[in-house]
C-alpha positions in Angstrom: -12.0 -8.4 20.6 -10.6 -7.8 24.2 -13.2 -8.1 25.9 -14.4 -11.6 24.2 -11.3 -12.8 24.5 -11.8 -12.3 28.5 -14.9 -13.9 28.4 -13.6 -16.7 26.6 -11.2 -17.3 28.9 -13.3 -16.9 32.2 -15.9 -19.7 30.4 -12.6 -21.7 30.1 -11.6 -21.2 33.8 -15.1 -21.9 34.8 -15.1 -24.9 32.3 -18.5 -23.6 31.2 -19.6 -25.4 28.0 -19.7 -23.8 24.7 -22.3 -25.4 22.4 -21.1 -22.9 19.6 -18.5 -24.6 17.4 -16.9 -21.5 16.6 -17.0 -20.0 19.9 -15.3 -23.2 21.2 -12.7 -22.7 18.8 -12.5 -19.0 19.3 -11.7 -20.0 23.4 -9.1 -22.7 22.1 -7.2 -20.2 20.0 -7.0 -17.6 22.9 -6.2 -20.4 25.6 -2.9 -21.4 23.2 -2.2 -17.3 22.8 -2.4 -16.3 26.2 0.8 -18.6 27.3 3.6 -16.9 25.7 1.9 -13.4 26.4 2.0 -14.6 29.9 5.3 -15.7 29.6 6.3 -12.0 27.9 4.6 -10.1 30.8 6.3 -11.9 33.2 9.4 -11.2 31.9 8.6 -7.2 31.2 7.1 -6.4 35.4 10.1 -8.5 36.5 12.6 -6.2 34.4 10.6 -3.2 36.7 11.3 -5.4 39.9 7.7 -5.6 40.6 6.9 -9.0 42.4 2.8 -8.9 42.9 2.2 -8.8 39.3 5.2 -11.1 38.2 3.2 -13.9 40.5 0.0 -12.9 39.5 1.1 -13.1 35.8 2.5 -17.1 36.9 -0.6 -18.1 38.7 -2.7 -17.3 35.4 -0.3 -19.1 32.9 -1.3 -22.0 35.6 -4.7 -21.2 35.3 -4.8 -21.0 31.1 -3.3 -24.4 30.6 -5.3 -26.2 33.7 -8.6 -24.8 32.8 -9.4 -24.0 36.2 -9.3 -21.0 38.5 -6.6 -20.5 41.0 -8.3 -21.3 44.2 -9.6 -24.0 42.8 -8.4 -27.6 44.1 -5.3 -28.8 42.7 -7.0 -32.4 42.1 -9.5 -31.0 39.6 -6.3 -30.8 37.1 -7.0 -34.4 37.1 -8.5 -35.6 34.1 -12.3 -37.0 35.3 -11.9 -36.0 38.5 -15.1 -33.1 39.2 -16.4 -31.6 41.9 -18.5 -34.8 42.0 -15.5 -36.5 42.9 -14.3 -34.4 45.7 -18.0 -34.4 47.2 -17.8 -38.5 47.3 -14.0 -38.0 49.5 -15.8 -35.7 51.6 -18.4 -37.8 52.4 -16.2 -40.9 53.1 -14.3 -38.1 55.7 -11.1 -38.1 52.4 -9.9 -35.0 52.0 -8.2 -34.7 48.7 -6.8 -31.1 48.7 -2.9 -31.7 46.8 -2.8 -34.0 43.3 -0.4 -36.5 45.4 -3.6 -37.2 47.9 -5.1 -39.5 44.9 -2.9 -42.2 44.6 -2.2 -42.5 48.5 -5.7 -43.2 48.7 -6.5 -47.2 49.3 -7.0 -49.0 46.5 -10.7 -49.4 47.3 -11.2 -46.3 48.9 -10.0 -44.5 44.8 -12.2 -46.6 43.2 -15.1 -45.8 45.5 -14.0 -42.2 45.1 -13.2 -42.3 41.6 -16.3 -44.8 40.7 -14.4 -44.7 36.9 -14.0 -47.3 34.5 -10.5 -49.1 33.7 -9.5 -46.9 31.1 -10.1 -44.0 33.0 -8.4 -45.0 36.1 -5.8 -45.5 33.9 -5.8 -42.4 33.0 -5.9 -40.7 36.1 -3.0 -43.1 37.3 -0.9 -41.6 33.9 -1.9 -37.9 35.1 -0.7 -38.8 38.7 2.7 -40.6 37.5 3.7 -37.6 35.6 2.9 -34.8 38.0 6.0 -33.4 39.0 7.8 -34.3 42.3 10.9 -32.1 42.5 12.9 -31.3 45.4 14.5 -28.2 45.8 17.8 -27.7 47.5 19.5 -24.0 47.5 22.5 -22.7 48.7 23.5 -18.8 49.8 26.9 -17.9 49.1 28.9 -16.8 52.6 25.2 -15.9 54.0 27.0 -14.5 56.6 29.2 -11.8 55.5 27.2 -10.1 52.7 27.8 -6.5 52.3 25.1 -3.8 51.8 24.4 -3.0 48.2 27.1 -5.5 47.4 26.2 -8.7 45.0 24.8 -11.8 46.7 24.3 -15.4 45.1 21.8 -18.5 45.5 22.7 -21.6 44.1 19.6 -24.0 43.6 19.8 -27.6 42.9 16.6 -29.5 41.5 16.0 -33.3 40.8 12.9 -34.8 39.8 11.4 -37.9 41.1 11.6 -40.2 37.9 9.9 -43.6 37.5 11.7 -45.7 35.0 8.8 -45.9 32.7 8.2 -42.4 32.3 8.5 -41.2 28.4 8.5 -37.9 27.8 9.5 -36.3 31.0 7.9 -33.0 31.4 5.6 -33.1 28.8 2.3 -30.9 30.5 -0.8 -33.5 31.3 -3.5 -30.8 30.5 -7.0 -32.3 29.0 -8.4 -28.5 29.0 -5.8 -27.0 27.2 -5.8 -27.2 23.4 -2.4 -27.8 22.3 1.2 -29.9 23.0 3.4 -28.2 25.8 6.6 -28.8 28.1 6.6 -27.3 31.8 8.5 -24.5 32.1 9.4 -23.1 36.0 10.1 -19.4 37.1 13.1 -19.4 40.2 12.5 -15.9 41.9 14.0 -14.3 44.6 11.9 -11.6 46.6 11.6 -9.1 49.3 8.6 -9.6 50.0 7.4 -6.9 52.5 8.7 -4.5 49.8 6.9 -6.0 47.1 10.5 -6.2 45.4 11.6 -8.7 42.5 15.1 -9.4 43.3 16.0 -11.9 40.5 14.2 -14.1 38.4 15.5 -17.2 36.2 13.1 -19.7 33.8 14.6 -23.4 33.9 13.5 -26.9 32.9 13.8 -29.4 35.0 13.7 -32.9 33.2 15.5 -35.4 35.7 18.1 -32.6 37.8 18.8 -29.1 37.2 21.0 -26.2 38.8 20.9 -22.8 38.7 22.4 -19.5 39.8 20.4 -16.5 41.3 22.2 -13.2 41.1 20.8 -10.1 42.9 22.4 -7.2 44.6 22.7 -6.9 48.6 20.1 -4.7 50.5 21.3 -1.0 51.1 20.4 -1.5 54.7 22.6 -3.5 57.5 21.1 -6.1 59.7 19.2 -9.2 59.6 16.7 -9.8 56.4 14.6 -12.4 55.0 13.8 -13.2 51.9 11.8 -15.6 49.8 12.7 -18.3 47.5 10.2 -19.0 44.9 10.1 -22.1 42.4 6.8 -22.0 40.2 5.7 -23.6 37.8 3.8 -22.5 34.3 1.4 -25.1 34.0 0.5 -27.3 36.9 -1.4 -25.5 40.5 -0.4 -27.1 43.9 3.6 -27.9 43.1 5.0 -24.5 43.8 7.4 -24.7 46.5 8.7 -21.3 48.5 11.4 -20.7 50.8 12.5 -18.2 53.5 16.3 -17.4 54.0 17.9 -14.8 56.3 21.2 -12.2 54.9 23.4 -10.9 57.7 23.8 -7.6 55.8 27.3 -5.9 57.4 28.5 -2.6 55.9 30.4 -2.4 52.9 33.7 -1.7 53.4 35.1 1.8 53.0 
C-alpha cells in the first residue's frame, strides 16, 4: 500500500495521466490524505528542532495540493498554463518564472502567450487575482541587549493585498488537487548553519494578521543571524524569508 501510494503521488506530481478509473481515484484519495499527515509531520520534527525536514515536509504539502514538483515553475500552478505555454514566453524573449509575471504581461503579449479562449483567460485572470500578495513586517524585541540562553521575541505583522471583489479570501485555487481547502502558513525561526528549528507558529492570513515568535537566546555571545521564514501550505513561489542579526551579551550573573 506504501509503495502505491508513492507512486500515486509521483504520477500526480508528474501530472501523468491515469486512464484507470480506479487508479485515478486511488491517487485522488491519497493527494487529500497526505495534507494533514503533512501537516502532523511538520509539527512532530519541529517538536525535535530539526529544520531540514520541517521545510522539506512544507515544500511537499506545496507539492500535493499544486500537482507539481518543487522545482517546477511557479506559473504551472496556473490552471491551463503548460509547459507549452512557457515555451511560447520563451520564444517571444518572456520569461515567466513567479505567478505575478502573468498578468504584468501586455495584454497582447498574454493572449499571444496564453493563445486561450475567453473563458479560460478568465480563469487564469481568477487564479492570478487570488494568489496571495502578503507583505511581511517583523519586529525583534530590544535586538540589542539579548542575553545568552535568555528568551528572545519576534513580532510579525502580515496584510494581504485585497481587491474589493475578492469572495472567499484564502480559499486554495488548486485545479490538481481533489478537494475544497483554505491556505494555511508556517512562521519559523531558524539557525540555519546549525540546521536548528527555533520556533514555529501556523497562522491564517485573511486580510492582516500578527503573531508572536518565542525562542530562547543562543548559549554563545556575539553577533548571530538567523532566518525568518513565512511559508505557505499550498501555493510554490510566495514564501518569503528573512535574515536578522542578535547582539548576544552574557547573561547576567
Amino acid at each position: 500500500a506504501a509503495r502505491k501510494a508513492n507512486l500515486l503521488l509521483q504520477a500526480h506530481f508528474a501530472r501523468l495521466p491515469l486512464v484507470n478509473a480506479e487508479l485515478r481515484a486511488d491517487r485522488d484519495a491519497a493527494v487529500v490524505a497526505a495534507v494533514p499527515l503533512l501537516q502532523a509531520l511538520v509539527d512532530v520534527v519541529s517538536s525535535s528542532g530539526w529544520l531540514a525536514p520541517a521545510l522539506h515536509a512544507m515544500e511537499l504539502s506545496q507539492m500535493v495540493v499544486g500537482g507539481l514538483w518543487h522545482d517546477d515553475p511557479p506559473p504551472l500552478q496556473i490552471p491551463h498554463v503548460d509547459r507549452d505555454t512557457l515555451s511560447r514566453a520563451a520564444a517571444r524573449g518572456v520569461e515567466l518564472e513567479t505567478v505575478f509575471d502573468v498578468p504584468g504581461l501586455d495584454d497582447d503579449v498574454r493572449d499571444a502567450i496564453l493563445a486561450l479562449d475567453a473563458s479560460r483567460l478568465a480563469a487564469v485572470a481568477d487564479y492570478c487575482n487570488d494568489y496571495p500578495n502578503i507583505e511581511l513586517a517583523f519586529d525583534v524585541e530590544d535586538a540589542q541587549d539579548v542575553k545568552a540562553g535568555e528568551p528572545v521575541a519576534v513580532t510579525v505583522s502580515l496584510e494581504r493585498e485585497v481587491d474589493d471583489d475578492m469572495v472567499d479570501v484564502g480559499r486554495v485555487r488548486a485545479p490538481r488537487f481533489p478537494g475544497a481547502k483554505k491556505e494555511g502558513w508556517w512562521l519559523v525561526v531558524a539557525d540555519v548553519p546549525n540546521n536548528a528549528l527555533l520556533s514555529i507558529k501556523r497562522v491564517s492570513v485573511a486580510r492582516e494578521a500578527t503573531a508572536r515568535l518565542d525562542f530562547v537566546a543562543p548559549p554563545e555571545t556575539g553577533a548571530k543571524t538567523l532566518t525568518l521564514y513565512f511559508i505557505c501550505d499550498s501555493y510554490l513561489g510566495c514564501d518569503q524569508e528573512y535574515e536578522f542579526s542578535l547582539d548576544v551579551k552574557a547573561a547576567a550573573g
